[in-house]
Every structure is written in C-alpha cells, then in structure tokens.
N, C-alpha and C positions, 0 to 999 in steps of 0.2 A: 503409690501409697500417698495418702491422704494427710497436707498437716494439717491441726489446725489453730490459726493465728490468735493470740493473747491479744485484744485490740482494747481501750479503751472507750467508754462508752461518745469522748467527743471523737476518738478518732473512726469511731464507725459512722459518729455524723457526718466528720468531714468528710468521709470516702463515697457514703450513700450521696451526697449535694456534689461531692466529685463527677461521680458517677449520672445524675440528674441532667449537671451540665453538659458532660459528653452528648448523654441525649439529647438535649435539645440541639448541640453543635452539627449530631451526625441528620438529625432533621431538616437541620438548615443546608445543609450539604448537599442534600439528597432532592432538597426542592432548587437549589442553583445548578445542579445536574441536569435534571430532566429539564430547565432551562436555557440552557446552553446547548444540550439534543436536539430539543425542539430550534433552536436557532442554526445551528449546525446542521439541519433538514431542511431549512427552509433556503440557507445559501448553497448547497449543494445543488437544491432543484434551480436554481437562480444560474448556477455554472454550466448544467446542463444544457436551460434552455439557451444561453448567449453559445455554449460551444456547436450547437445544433446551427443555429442562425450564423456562426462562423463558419462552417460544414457547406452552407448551403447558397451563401455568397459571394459571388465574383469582386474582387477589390479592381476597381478603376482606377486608373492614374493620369 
C-alpha cells in the first residue's frame, strides 16, 4: 500500500536539488568506473605480457 507524503513545497524543492545532485554524483561515478576498467585492462594485458616473457626465459647467474 501506497502512502502518500504531506511535503512542503521547499521541502519538495530541497528533495527534487537532493535528488539532481545524486544525479550528477552517480554520473560522475559511472565515468571514474569505466575509467579505472579501462585502466584495470590495460595493466592486466601489461601482466600477461611480462608473465609470458617470464614463461619463456632462462634466468642466468
């Protein structure tokens, strides 16, 4: 069941600019993700290729 809330008119403002900033927060969030992926991809393949080149040479002493 459904209530529904008795809000005043600033406090639907503050909620609605509440609300705005989230957005823009979960925005910014979203593009530091996909950045940190892309960075997280790119030292992965980084780990590959040196465990490969460890894989494949004789250490001398």
């Amino acid at each position: 069941m459904m209530h529904l809330l008795n809000l005043s008119g600033d406090e639907m403002e503050a909620l609605v600019e509440h609300r705005e900033k989230l957005d823009v927060e979960l925005e910014r969030l979203r593009e530091n993700w996909m950045e940190l992926e892309a960075e997280i991809e790119g030292t992965e393949r980084a780990l590959n290729i040196i465990d490969k080149i460890i894989g494949k040479t004789e250490v001398c002493y």
